[in-house]
C-alpha positions in Angstrom: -6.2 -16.7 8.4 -3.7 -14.0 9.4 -2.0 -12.6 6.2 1.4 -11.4 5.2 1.4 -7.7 3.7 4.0 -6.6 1.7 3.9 -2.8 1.1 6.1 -1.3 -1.7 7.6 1.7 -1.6 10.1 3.6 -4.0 12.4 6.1 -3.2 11.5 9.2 -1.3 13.0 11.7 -3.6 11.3 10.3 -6.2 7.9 9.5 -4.7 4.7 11.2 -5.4 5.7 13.4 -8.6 1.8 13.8 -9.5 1.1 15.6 -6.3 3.8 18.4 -7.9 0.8 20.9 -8.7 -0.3 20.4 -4.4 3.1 20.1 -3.0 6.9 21.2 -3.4 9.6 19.4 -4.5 10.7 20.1 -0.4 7.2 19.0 0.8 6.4 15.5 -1.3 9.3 13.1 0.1 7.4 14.1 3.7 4.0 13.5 2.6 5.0 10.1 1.0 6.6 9.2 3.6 3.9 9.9 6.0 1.5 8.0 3.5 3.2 4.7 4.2 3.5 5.7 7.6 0.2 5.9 8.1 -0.6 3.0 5.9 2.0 0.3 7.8 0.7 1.8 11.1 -3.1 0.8 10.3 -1.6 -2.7 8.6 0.1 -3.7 11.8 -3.2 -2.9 14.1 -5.2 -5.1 11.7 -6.3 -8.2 13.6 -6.1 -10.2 9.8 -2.6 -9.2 9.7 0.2 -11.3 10.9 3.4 -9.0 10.1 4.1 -6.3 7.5 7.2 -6.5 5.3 8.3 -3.1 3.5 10.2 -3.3 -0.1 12.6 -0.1 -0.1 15.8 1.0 -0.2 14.8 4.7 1.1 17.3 4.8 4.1 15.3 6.9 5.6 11.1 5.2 5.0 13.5 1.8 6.0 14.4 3.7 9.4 11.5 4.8 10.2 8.7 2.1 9.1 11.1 -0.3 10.9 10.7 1.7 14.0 6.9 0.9 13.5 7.4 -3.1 13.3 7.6 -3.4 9.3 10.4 -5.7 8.1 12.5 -4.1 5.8 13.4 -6.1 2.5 16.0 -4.1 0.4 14.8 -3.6 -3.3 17.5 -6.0 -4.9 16.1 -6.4 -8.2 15.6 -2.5 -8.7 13.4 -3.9 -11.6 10.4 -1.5 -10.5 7.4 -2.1 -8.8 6.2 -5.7 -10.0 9.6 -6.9 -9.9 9.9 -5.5 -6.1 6.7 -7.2 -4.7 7.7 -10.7 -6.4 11.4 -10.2 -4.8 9.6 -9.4 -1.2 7.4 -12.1 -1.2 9.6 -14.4 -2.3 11.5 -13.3 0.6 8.6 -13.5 3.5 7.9 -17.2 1.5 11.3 -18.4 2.2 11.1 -18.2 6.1 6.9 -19.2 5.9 6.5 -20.9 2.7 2.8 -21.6 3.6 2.2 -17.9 4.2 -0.8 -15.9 2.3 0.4 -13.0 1.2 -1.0 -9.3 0.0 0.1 -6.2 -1.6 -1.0 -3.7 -0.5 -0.3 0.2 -1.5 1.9 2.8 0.6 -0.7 5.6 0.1 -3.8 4.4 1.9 -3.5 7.2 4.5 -6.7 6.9 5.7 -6.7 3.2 6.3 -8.5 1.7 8.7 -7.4 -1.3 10.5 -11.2 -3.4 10.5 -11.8 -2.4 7.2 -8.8 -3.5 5.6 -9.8 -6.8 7.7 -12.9 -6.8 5.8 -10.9 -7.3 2.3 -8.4 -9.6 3.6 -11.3 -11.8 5.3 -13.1 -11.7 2.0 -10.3 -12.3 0.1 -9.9 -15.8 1.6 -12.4 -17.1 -0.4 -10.0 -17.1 -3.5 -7.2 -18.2 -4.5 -5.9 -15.1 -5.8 -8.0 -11.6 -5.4 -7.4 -7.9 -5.8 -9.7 -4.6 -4.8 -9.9 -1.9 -7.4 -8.6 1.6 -6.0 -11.0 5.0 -5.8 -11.3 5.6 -9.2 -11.9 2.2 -10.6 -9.0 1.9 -12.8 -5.7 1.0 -10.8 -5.6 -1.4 -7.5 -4.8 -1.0 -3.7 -4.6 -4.9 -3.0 -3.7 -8.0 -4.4 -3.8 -11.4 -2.6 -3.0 -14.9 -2.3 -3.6 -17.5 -0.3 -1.5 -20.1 0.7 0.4 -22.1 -2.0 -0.7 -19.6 -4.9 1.8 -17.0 -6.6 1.1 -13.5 -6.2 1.5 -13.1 -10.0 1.4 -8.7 -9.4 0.4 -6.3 -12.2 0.3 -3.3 -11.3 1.1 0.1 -13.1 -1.1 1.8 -15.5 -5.2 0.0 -16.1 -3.6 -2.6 -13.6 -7.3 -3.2 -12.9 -8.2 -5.0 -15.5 -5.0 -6.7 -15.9 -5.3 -8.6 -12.8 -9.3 -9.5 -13.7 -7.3 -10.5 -16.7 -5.0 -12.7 -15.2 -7.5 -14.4 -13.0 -7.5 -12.7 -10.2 -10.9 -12.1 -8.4 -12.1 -8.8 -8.2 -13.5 -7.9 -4.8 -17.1 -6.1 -4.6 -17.4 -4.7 -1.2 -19.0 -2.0 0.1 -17.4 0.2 2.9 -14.2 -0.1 2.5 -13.5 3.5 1.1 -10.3 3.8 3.3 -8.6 0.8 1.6 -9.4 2.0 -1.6 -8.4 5.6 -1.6 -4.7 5.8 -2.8 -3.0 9.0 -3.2 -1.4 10.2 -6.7 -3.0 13.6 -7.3 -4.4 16.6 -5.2 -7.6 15.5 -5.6 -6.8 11.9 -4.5 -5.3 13.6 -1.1 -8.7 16.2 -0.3 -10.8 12.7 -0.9 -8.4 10.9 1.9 -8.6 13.7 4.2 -12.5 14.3 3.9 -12.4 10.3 5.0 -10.4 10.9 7.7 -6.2 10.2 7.6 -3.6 9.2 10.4 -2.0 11.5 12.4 1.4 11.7 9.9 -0.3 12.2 6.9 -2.6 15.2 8.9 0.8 16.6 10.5 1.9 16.6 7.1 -1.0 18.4 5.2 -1.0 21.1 8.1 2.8 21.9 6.6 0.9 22.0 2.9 -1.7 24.4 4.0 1.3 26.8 5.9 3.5 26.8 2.4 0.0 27.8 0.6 -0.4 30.7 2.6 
């Protein structure tokens, strides 16, 4: 089974205010946009992975995650996050109705292409399943397979609202990379001890030069 992603991502400007005690307000539209970078880069050399499509309406992220092979869908509903994934698959279901689809996170910048396939493979087993992020409260990934909605809830203990809504949480070991999300400074030092892509690593070089 080769799987649709669709990867959210809001605004640049806006993006990543947590990381505001780590970064600048001139630094974190860069580092979250070398997050999905990173992220749709790893995605598209997946071997489960069919195609990437991107939710935004960052001019910008749209420019340069298309240059990568993402499909841009514009954010029509502009009715946040949840609202955004439903609107983007809806759109990747259109053209392949049959299609199994995931969310998956913009700030996985230490994703690695086999062990993302390692979720997605397991996650074929179910009709709907989702992998808890780093600190065992959010998620990273939500899937579902062909014919079944992708039902997202995500935002705050979004966790246990998809175990809640029936949703399969996946128990896998070594798979740190597709678990490790970025909202805090702490969240970054854990993704770069792992090992991050080459954007996200340019980036953080800049970080360490304005902390000087």
């Amino acid at each position: 089974m080769q799987w649709t992603l669709v990867i959210p991502l809001k605004p640049l400007a806006r993006a990543k205010s947590r990381l505001s005690d780590t970064a600048s307000d001139g630094l974190r539209p860069g580092l979250a946009l070398a997050f999905a970078q990173d992220t749709v880069a790893a995605a598209l050399a997946c071997p489960a992975v069919k195609d990437v499509a991107v939710v935004t309406n960052d001019p910008l992220a749209g420019r340069e995650l298309g240059a990568l092979g993402a499909h841009i869908v514009p954010d029509e509903p502009g009715g946040g996050l949840n609202a955004a994934l439903a609107h983007a698959t809806a759109v990747v279901r259109s053209a392949r109705p049959e299609s199994p689809v995931a969310a998956l996170n913009a700030d996985l910048p230490a994703l690695r292409p086999l062990e993302l396939a390692r979720v997605l493979d397991a996650a074929t087993e179910f009709r709907r399943a989702f992998l808890p992020d780093a600190a065992e409260i959010g998620t990273t990934l939500l899937t579902a397979t062909s014919g079944q909605e992708l039902l997202p809830a995500f935002g705050q203990d979004s966790r246990s609202r998809h175990r809640g809504s029936g949703a399969v949480e996946l128990d896998l070991e070594d798979v740190e990379s597709v678990r490790q999300d970025v909202d805090t400074g702490n969240d970054l030092r854990a993704a770069l001890a792992l090992g991050v892509g080459p954007r996200t690593a340019a980036a953080a070089a800049r970080l360490l030069i304005e902390e000087r």
